[in-house]
Each structure stands twice: as structure tokens, then as C-alpha cells.
C-alpha positions as CSV (number, residue, x, y, z in Angstrom):
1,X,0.0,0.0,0.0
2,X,2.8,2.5,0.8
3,X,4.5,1.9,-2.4
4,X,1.3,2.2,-4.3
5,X,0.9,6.0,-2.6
6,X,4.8,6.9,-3.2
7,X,4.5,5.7,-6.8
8,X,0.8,6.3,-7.5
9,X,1.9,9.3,-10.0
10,X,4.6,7.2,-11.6
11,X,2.4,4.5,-12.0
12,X,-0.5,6.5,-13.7
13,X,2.1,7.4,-16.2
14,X,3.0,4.6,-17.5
15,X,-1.0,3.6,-17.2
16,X,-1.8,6.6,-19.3
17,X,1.2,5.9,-21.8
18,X,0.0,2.1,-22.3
19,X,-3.8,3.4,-22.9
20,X,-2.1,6.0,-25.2
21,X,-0.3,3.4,-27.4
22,X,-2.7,0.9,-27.6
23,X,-5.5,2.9,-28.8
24,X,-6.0,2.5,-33.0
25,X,-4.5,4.3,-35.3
26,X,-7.9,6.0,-36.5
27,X,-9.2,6.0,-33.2
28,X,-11.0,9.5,-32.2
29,X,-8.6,12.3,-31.4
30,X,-10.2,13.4,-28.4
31,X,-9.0,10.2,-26.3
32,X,-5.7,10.8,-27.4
33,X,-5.7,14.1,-26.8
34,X,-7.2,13.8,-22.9
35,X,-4.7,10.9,-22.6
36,X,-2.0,13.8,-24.0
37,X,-3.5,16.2,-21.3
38,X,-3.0,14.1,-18.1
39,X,0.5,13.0,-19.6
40,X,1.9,16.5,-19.8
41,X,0.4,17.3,-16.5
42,X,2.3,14.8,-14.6
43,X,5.3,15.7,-16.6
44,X,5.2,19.7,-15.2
45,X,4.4,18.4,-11.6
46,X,7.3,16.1,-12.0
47,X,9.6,19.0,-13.7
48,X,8.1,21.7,-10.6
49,X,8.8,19.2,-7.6
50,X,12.0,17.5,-6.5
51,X,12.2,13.6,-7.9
52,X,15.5,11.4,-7.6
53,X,17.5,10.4,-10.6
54,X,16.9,7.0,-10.2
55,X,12.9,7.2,-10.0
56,X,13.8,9.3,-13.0
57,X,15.6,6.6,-15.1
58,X,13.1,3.8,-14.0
59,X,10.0,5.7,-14.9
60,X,11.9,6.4,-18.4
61,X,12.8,2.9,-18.9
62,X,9.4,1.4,-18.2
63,X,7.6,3.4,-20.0
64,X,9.7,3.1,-23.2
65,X,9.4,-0.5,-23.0
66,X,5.8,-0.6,-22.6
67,X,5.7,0.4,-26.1
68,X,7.4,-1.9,-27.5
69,X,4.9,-4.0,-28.1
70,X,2.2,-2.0,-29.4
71,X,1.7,-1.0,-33.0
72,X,2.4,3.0,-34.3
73,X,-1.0,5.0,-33.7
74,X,0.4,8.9,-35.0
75,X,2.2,7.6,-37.8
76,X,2.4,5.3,-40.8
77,X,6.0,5.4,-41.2
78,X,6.9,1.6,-40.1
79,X,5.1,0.4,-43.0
80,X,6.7,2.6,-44.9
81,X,10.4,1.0,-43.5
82,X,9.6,-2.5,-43.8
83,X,8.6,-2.0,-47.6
84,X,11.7,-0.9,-47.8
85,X,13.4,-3.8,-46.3
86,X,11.4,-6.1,-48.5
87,X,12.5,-3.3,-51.5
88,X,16.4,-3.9,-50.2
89,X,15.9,-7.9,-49.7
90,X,14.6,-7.8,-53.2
91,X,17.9,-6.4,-54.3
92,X,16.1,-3.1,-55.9
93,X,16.8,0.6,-54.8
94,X,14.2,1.9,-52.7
95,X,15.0,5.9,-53.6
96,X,14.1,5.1,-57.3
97,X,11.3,2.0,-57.4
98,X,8.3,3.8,-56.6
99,X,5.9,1.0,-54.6
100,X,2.6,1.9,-56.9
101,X,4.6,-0.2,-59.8
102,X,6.2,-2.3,-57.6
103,X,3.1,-3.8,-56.8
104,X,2.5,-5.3,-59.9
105,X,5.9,-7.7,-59.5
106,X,4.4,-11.1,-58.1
107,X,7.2,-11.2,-55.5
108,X,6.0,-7.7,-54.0
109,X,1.5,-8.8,-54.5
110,X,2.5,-10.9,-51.1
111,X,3.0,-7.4,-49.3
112,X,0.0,-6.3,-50.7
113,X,-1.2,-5.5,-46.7
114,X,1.6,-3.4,-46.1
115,X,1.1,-1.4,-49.2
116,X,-2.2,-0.7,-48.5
117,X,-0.8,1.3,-45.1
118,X,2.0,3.5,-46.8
119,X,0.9,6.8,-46.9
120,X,2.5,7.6,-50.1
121,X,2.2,5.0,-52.7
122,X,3.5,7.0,-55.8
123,X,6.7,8.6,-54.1
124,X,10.2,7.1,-53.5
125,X,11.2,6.6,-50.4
126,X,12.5,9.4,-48.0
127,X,14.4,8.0,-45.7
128,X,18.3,7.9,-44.6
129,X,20.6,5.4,-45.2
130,X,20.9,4.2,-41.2
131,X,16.9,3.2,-41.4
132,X,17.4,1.6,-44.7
133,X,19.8,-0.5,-43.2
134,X,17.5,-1.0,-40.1
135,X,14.9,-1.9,-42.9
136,X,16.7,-4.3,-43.9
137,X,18.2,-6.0,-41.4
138,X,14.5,-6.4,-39.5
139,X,13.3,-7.7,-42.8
140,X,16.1,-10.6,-43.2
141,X,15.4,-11.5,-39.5
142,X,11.7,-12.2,-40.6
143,X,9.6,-11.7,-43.6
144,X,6.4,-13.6,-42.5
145,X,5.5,-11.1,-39.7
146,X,5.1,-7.4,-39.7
147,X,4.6,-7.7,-35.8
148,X,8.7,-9.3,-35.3
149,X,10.0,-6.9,-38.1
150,X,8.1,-3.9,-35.8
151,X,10.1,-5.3,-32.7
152,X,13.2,-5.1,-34.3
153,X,13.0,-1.7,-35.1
154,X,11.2,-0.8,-31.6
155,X,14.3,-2.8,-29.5
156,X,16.7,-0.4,-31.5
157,X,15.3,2.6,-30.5
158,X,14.5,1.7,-27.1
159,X,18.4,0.8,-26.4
160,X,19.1,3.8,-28.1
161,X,16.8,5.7,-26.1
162,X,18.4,4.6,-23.1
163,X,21.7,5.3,-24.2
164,X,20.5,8.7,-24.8
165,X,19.2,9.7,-21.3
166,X,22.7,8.2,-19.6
167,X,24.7,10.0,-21.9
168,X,22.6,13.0,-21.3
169,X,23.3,12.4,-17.1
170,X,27.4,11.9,-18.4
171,X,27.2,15.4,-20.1
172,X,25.3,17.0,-17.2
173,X,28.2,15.8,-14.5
174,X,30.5,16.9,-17.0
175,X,29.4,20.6,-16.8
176,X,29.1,20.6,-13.4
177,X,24.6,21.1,-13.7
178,X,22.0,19.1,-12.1
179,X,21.7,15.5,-13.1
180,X,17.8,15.4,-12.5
181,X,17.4,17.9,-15.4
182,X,17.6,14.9,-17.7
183,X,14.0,14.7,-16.9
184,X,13.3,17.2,-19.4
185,X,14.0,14.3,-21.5
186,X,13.6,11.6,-20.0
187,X,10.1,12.0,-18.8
188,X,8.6,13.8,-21.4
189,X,5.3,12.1,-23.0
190,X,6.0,13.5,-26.6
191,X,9.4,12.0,-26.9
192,X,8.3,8.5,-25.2
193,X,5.2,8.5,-27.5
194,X,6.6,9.5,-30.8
195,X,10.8,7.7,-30.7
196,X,9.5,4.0,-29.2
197,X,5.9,4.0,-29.3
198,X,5.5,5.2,-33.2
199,X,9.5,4.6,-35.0
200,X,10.7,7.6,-35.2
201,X,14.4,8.0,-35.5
202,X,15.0,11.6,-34.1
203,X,16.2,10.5,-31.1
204,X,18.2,8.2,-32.9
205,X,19.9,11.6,-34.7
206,X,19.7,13.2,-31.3
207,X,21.6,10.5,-29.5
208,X,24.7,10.4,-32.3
209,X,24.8,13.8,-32.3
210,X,25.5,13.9,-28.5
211,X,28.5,11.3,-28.8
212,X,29.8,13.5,-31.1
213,X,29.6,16.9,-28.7
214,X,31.0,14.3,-25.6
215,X,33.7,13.3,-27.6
216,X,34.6,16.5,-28.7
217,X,34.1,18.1,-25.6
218,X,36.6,15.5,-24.3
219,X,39.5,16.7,-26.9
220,X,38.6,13.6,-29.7
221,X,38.1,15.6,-32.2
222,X,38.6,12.9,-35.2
223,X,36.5,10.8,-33.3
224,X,33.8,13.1,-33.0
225,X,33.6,12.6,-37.0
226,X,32.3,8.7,-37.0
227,X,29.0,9.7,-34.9
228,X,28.4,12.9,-36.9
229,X,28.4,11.2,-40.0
230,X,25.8,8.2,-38.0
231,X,23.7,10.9,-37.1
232,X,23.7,12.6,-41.0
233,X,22.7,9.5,-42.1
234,X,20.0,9.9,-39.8
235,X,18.6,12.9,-40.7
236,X,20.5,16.3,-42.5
237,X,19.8,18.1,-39.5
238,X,23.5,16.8,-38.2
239,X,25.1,19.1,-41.1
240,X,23.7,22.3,-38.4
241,X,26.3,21.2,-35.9
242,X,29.4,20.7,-38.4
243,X,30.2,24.6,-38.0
244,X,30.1,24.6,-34.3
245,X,33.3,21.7,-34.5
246,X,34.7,24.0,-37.5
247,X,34.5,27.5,-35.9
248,X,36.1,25.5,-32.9
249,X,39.3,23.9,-34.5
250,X,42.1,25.5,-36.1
251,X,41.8,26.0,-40.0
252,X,44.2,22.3,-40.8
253,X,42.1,20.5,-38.2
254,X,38.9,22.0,-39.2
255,X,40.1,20.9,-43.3
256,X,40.6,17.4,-41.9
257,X,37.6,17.1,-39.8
258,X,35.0,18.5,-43.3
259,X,37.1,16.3,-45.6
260,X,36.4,12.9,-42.8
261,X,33.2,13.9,-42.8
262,X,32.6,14.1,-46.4
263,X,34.3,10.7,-47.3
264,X,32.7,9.3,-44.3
265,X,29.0,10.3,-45.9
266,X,29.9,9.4,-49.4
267,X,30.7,5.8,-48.2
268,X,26.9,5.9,-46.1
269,X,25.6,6.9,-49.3
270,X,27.3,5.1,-52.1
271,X,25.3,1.3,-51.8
272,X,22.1,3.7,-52.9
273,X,23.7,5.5,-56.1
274,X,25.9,2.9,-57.1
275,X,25.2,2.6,-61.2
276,X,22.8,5.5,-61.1
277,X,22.1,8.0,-63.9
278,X,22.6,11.7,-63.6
279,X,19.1,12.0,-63.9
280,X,18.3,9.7,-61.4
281,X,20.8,11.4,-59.2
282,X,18.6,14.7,-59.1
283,X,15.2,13.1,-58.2
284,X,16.9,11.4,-55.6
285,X,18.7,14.5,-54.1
286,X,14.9,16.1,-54.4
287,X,13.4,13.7,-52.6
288,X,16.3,14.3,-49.9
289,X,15.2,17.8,-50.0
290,X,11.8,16.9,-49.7
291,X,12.3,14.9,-46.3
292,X,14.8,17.5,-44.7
293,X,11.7,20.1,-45.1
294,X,9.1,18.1,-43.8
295,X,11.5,16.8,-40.7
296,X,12.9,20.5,-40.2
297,X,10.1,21.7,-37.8
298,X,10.5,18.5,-35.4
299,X,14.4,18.5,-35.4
300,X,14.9,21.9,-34.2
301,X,12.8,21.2,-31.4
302,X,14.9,18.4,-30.2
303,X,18.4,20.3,-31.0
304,X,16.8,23.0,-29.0
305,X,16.3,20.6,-25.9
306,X,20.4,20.1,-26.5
307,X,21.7,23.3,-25.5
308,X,19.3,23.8,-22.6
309,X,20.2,20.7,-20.6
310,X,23.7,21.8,-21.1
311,X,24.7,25.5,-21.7
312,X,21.2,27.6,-21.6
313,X,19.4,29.7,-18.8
314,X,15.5,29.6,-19.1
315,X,15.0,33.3,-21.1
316,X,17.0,32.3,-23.9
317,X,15.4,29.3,-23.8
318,X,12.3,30.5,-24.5
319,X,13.8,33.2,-27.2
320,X,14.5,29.3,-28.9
321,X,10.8,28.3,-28.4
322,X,9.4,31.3,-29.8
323,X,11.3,31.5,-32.9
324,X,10.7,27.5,-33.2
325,X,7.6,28.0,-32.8
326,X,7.5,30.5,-35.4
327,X,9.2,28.0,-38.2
328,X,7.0,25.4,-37.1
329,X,4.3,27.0,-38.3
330,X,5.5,28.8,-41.3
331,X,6.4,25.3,-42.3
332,X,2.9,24.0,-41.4
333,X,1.1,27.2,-43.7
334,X,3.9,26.8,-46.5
335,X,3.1,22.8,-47.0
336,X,-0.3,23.6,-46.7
337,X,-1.3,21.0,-43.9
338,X,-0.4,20.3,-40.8
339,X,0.8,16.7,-42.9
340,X,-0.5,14.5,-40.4
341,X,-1.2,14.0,-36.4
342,X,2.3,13.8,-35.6
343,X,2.8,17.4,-36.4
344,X,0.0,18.1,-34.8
345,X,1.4,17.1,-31.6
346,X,4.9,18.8,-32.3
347,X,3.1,22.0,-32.7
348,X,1.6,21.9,-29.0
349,X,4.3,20.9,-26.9
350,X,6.4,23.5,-28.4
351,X,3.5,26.0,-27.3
352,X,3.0,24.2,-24.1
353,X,6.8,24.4,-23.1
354,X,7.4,28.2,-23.8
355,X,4.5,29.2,-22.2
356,X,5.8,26.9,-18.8
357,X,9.0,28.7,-19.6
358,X,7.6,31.9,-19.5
359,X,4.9,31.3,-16.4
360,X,8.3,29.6,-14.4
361,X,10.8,32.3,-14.9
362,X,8.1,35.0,-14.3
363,X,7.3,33.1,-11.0
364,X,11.3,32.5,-9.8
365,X,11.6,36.4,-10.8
366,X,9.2,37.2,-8.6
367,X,10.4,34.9,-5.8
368,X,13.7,36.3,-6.1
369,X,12.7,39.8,-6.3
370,X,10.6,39.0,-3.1
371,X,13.4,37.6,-0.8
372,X,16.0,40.4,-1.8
373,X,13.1,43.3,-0.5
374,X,12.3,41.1,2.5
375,X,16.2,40.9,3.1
376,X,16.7,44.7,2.8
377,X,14.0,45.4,5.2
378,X,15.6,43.0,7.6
């Protein structure tokens, strides 16, 4: 009984995170969105009152792992990935076979219930080398179950994601700053829900990205490189960081460390246009293009988070909110849509955390401003 009142709150997370990922994909909006509600309340009690790293960690780890057994309800992507895989297995490029005339090969009618989920069934595929690969390898493991080739994927990304949050502690000692800030991270319902629970591979950029900044940090500069490149072939938001290690370096050690990087990438790349035409070249680079605009909105939240755990006080961490906020929604206007739920979701928690910015550092302001009269009048 006592544990069930010291963990009630931690408990009802990972409640509310089960119910959250196991409702359907076109299930009504307004469960999710309650579910969504309750999730980010506990999240801003948790980030107001004082909570022990290690509650912090197991709460992150449980609740992560939850999901790895239930099916993507915000996005359509892991269909997406395993036709790939089959695409790869099948020895055929998956940047230049566009699935609507793949479906007509007798080999590819036995995915016909896959292709019926992609959400873009005339377009090549969009995504990066590293989950190509993944696609693959998932799809060699098993071809007879989407269910095994979705665990594959899901056990990645929860390993990664816990790699993540201990590296993010390891930085945090590093510069001397609170451990439990991790939490930020850790416990927030929009990263759990959208990395594990529906396959997204952000925090798979995001976690690269932060071995290269450790190993950096700790004077490895060539080493740094490897991880860069990992997390370019990820997602193109990696090539934002490459001046902050060039600005850094003198100008022979910032030549090497472009020219790594560059042969590095070529070699993540080359499998995809090995014997392709000039032509083909372009559509592919434009369907590159076409993925680093509609990913742009989500990434800059998450390479926001980085430099607040690490080097930022709260107002210029809200300046960052506002102006993501701001290309978030341009973005939104300029594709016309907000392209699916997921965005949807990436829009309001970037309102909902400047505005707790804002409402907290107003408050300690206040507070601060309080005990220094109170301290003159005594």
C-alpha cells in the first residue's frame, strides 16, 4: 500500500502511456488528446517538484518499453520501413522503385497488406541510409510477420533511447549542472510516445549527435567525426552542428575534420547510387530535399532541448521556443497541412513548453525579487 501512494503518480504514467499506445490508429482524437493532457500534467508536476535520478531513469525505462509492443498510432512510417526492407531484400533501390509499380511484380502482390498502409504510394522513399539498413536487417530476421520486423526496429530505438538519457546524465556531470534535469528528456510524453511507441528515428539523430559533442568536448576531435556522419545518415539536421566543431578547430584540423566527414558520408551513401544516372541522381537529391523540409520543424525542437540541458538559462530558452515556434508553423502554412497528427502534436508541446518557460521564470523572478526586499527590510 505505501509503495502504491509513493509511486501512484509514476504509475499512472505509465497507465496513461499504455492506454495512449494501444489505442488504433484511426481511433478518435479526443482520447488521445485527454490521454496527452494528463501525460503532460504529470510531466510539469514532476519538472516543478524535486524527484530522484533513479525514480527518474526507471519511470523512463518502463515506460519506453511498454511500447514496444504496441503497433504505431500517429504515424504510418513503419510500413513505410519495412517495404523498404522487402524493396532492399529484393535487391532493388528503394530511392528510385516507386511502390505503386512495384506492386505489380508477383514477388512484392505478397506485401499487398503493407502497401495498402503506406501513406504515399506513388513517391520514393525518404528515408536515410541508417533506417534503410535497419529496414533491412529487421526484414532478413523475418519476412512472415510485420509484428517481429516492428520489434526489431522498436528494441533499437528503445536501447538507443536509453543510451540517450545516460549520456545526457554523463554530459550534465561533466558541466558541473544538475543530473535530474535529464528529466526534461527523459520523462517527457512527446518524446516516449513519438521515438519507441511510433518509430521515429529523431532521437536516434539526437543521440549520435551527443557522442559526437561528448567526444569533442573530451578533446577527440577525429572521433567526433564517426557519430556525426551516423547521425547525418539519420537525418540532414546533423550538417547544423558541423560549424560549431569547425569554428572551434584551427583551419588544418577543421580541413581534416570536413574532408572525414565528407568521405565518411559518401561511403553511407554510395550502396544507394551505385550505377545511377545523372538523372536519377537529381530526383533522388529532391526527394532528400523533400524529407529534410518536412522533418525540419520537429528536429529543431529536439536540438533546442540540447543546448538547454547543457549550456542555456531559461529566457533564452524560451527566445528558442518562440522563434521554433515560429518555423513550425510557417512550415505548417507553406506545406499547406499540418501533414499528419504527428505534427500536430509537435506544434503543442512547443507552445506548451514556452509558455511553462515563460509562467516559471516570471514566478522565480518574482520569488527572487521577493526575498531580496524582505532581506533589505531586515
Amino acid at each position: 500500500m505505501n509503495f502504491l501512494k509513493t509511486n501512484f503518480l509514476a504509475i499512472l504514467f505509465c497507465v496513461l502511456i499504455g492506454i495512449f499506445a494501444f489505442l488504433p490508429f484511426n481511433q478518435i482524437l479526443l482520447y488521445k488528446l485527454v490521454c496527452l493532457f494528463f501525460l503532460f500534467g504529470i510531466f510539469f508536476y514532476w519538472i516543478r517538484s524535486d524527484i530522484s535520478l533513479s525514480k527518474i531513469m526507471f519511470i523512463a525505462f518502463i515506460s519506453r518499453f511498454i511500447l514496444v509492443f504496441s503497433f504505431p498510432n500517429l504515424s504510418q512510417d513503419l510500413y513505410r520501413l519495412i517495404w523498404d526492407g522487402h524493396v532492399l531484400n529484393d535487391f532493388k533501390n528503394p530511392y528510385f522503385q516507386l511502390p505503386n509499380l512495384l506492386i505489380n511484380d508477383a514477388h512484392f502482390k505478397n506485401f499487398a497488406s503493407i502497401y495498402q498502409n503506406l501513406s504515399a504510394q506513388a513517391s520514393a522513399s525518404v528515408f536515410m541510409p541508417f533506417n534503410q539498413f535497419l529496414s533491412f536487417i529487421s526484414v532478413a530476421i523475418n519476412t512472415k510477420s510485420v509484428f517481429s520486423e516492428m520489434i526489431v526496429f522498436k528494441i533499437v530505438i528503445f536501447l538507443i533511447e536509453v543510451a540517450t538519457v545516460l549520456m545526457m546524465i554523463t554530459l550534465l556531470d561533466e558541466f558541473q549542472k544538475d543530473k535530474t534535469l535529464v528529466k526534461w528528456y527523459a520523462l517527457n510524453p512527446l518524446v516516449i510516445v513519438l521515438f519507441v511507441g511510433n518509430v521515429q528515428f529523431m532521437g536516434v539523430f539526437l543521440f549520435f549527435s551527443l557522442i559526437a559533442f561528448w567526444m569533442y568536448m573530451n578533446g577527440k576531435f577525429l572521433g567526433a567525426v564517426f557519430p556525426l556522419v551516423l547521425g547525418f545518415s539519420v537525418n540532414f539536421m546533423a550538417i547544423l552542428f558541423l560549424p560549431f566543431y569547425l569554428i572551434k578547430l584551427k583551419w588544418y584540423k577543421g580541413l581534416l575534420f570536413l574532408l572525414l566527414f565528407i568521405i565518411l558520408s559518401m561511403l553511407f551513401w554510395s550502396p544507394f547510387l551505385w550505377k545511377v544516372g545523372i538523372d536519377e541522381i537529381l530526383l533522388f537529391y529532391f526527394h532528400v530535399f523533400k524529407s529534410l523540409i518536412m522533418n525540419l520543424n520537429t528536429a529543431m525542437l529536439f536540438i533546442c532541448l540540447i543546448p538547454f540541458l547543457i549550456f542555456l538559462n531559461t529566457n533564452r530558452f524560451i527566445f528558442l521556443n518562440i522563434i521554433v515556434i515560429g518555423c513550425s508553423v510557417f512550415l505548417c502554412f507553406w506545406e499547406n497541412n499540418a501533414y499528419n497528427l504527428y505534427s500536430f502534436f509537435v506544434y503543442l508541446s512547443l507552445h506548451l513548453y514556452a509558455v511553462f518557460y515563460l509562467i516559471l521564470n516570471i514566478k522565480n523572478k518574482k520569488e527572487s525579487l521577493e526575498n531580496s526586499i524582505s532581506e533589505m527590510n531586515s
